[in-house]
Structure formats: structure tokens, C-alpha cells
C-alpha positions in Angstrom: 10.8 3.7 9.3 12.3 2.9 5.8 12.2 5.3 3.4 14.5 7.8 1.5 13.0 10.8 3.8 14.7 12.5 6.8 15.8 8.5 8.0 17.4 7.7 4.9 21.2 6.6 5.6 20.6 6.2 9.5 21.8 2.9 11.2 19.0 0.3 12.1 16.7 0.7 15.5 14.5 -1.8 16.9 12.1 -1.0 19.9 9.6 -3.7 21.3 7.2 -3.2 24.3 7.8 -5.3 27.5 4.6 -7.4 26.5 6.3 -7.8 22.9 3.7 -6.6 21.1 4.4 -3.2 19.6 7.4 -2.7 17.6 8.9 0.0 15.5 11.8 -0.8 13.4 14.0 2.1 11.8 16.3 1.1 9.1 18.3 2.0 6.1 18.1 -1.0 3.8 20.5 -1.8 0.6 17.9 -3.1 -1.7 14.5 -3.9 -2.4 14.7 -7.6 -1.1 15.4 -6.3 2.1 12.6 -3.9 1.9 10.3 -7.3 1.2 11.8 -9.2 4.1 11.0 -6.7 6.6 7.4 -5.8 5.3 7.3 -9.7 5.5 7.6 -9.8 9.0 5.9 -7.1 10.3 1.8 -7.6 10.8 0.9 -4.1 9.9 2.6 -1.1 7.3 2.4 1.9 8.2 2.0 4.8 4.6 3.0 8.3 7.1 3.1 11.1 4.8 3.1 14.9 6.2 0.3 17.2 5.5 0.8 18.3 2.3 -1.7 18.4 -0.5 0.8 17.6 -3.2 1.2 14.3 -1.2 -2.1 13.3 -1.6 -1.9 11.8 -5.1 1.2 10.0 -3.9 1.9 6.3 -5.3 4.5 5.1 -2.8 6.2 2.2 -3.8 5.8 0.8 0.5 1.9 0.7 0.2 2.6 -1.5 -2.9 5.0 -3.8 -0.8 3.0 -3.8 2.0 -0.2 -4.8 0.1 2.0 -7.5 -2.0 2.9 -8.9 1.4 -0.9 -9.3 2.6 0.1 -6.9 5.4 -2.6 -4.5 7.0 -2.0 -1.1 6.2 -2.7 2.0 8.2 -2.5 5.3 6.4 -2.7 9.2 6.9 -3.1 10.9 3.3 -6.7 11.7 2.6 -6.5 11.3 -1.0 -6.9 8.1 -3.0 -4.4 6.0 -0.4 -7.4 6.6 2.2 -10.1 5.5 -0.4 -8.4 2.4 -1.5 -7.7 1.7 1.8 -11.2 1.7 3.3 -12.7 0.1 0.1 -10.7 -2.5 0.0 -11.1 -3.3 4.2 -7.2 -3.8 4.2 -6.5 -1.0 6.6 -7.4 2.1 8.7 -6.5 5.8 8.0 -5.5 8.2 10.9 -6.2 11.9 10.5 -2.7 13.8 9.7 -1.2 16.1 11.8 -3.4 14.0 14.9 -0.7 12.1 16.9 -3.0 11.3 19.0 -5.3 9.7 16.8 -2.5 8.1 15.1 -1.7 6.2 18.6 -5.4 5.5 19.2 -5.5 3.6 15.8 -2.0 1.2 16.1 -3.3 0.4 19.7 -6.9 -0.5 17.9 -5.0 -2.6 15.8 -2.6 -3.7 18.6 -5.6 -4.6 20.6 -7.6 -7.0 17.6 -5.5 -9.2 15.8 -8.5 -10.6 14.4 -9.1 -7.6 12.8 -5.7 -7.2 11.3 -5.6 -10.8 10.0 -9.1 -9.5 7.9 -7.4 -6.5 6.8 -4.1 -8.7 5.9 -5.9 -11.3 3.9 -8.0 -8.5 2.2 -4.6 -6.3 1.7 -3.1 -9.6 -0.7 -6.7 -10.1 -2.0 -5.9 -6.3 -3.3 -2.8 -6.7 -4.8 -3.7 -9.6 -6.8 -6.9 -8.2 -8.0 -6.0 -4.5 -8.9 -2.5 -3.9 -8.9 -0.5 -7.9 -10.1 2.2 -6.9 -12.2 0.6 -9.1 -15.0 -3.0 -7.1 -15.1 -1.5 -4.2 -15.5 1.4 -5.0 -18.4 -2.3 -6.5 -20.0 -4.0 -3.3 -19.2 -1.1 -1.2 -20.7 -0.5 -3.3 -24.2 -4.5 -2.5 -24.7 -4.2 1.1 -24.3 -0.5 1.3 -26.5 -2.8 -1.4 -29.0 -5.8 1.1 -29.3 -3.4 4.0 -30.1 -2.3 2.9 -33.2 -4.2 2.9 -36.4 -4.0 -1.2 -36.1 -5.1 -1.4 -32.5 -7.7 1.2 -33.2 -9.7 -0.4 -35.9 -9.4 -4.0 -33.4 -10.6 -2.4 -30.9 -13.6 -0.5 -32.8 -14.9 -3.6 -34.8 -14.2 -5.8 -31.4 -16.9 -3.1 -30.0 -19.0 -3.0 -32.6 -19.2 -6.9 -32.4 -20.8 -7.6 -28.6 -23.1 -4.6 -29.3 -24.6 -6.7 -32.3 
């Protein structure tokens, strides 16, 4: 678990199964380069949020890293984290408030490593195509360019030129 939640400022835990397989690290990390090493090495990320309906239109910076890392990511928020997740094939969602469910889905994942390399490449495919730092410093210059009177009139006659 990283994160600035209840964790935050604990000292570093590592569990692993006897087979190796599933592991759950718990850490309090110094920067964001850390943050990218150990979503690096992990094969899935896990976005937990409690049930809260103000969490639901949450942008948390970990789904970002995880997608950035081409890491499958398994959710819980039923907002648009659940959507983009499904859509894009780069994860599963587990009902909140469902441990049980929750468990059932990492040992799905656990279970099909096929699966999770699919959702891993499709996770990257994600990043790159809808959320690259690049697109969206573009995206943002058009809108501040079509708020002024400059950008505006561009933007207008740029318009009225593919409709003629």
C-alpha cells in the first residue's frame, strides 16, 4: 500500500505466498521515483478507495503511474475509474465494500497471467493514447488559444474552412 492515507509514514512490509506468487508490499516512499520503481515491478496496481461517493470522481495520481507503467489495474470506485478501466481492457473492478469479491478478483488475475499481460499492454496503450503528458499540454494550449479574442477568431475561420 502506498499512499498518503492511514499507511502514510509506516515502515516498509513485504508479504509473498509460499508458491511466490502473491505479494503485497506496504511502504512509505520519499519521492515519486520510488513510487515509479515499485509500480515498475509489480504485475498488477491495485486503485482501493472506500465507499464514498465523493471518491468516485477521484483522479489519483497511482492509477496514472500504474497505467504509465503498462501495469494491469484492478479498481473498486464505480465512477469513471471503473469505466476507463473496462473500456480500455486494462483491468478489472471489484465491488466496494465486497472483500470477498475483491479476493476472488486478484486470485482471477493470480490464476491468468495471460490475461494480465493483455490488460498490461492495453494499460501502456492507455496512457500513451489519452493521458501522454504531451496530448494533453496540446489539448490545453487549444483551449487557453480559443479563449482569447486571437485564438477565437483562429479557431472560428479554422472551422469555417473544413466545413467549406
Amino acid at each position: 500500500m502506498v499512499g498518503g492515507g492511514k499507511v502514510a509514514g509506516t515502515t516498509g512490509s513485504c508479504w509473498a505466498s509460499s508458491a511466490g506468487q502473491i505479494r503485497a508490499i506496504s511502504a512509505s516512499l520519499p519521492d515519486k521515483s520510488a513510487v515509479a520503481r515499485l509500480v515498475a515491478a509489480a504485475d498488477v496496481g491495485m486503485t482501493i478507495y472506500k465507499n464514498k461517493q465523493v471518491l468516485y470522481t477521484c483522479s489519483p495520481n497511482k492509477l496514472f503511474d500504474t497505467l504509465a507503467a503498462g501495469r494491469a489495474v484492478l479498481v473498486n470506485s464505480p465512477g469513471w475509474l471503473r469505466e476507463l478501466v473496462e473500456q480500455g481492457q486494462c483491468g478489472v473492478y471489484t465491488r466496494p465494500d465486497d472483500a470477498e469479491d475483491l479476493a476472488d478478483k486478484v486470485t482471477e488475475l493470480c490464476n491468468d497471467p495471460e490475461r494480465v499481460a493483455l490488460y498490461s499492454y492495453n494499460a501502456r496503450r492507455l496512457a500513451e493514447q489519452q493521458f501522454d503528458r504531451r496530448l494533453l499540454a496540446e489539448q490545453l494550449l487549444a483551449v487557453f488559444e480559443r479563449a482569447t479574442p486571437a485564438g477565437a477568431a483562429a479557431a472560428s475561420a479554422a472551422a469555417q474552412a473544413t466545413r467549406a
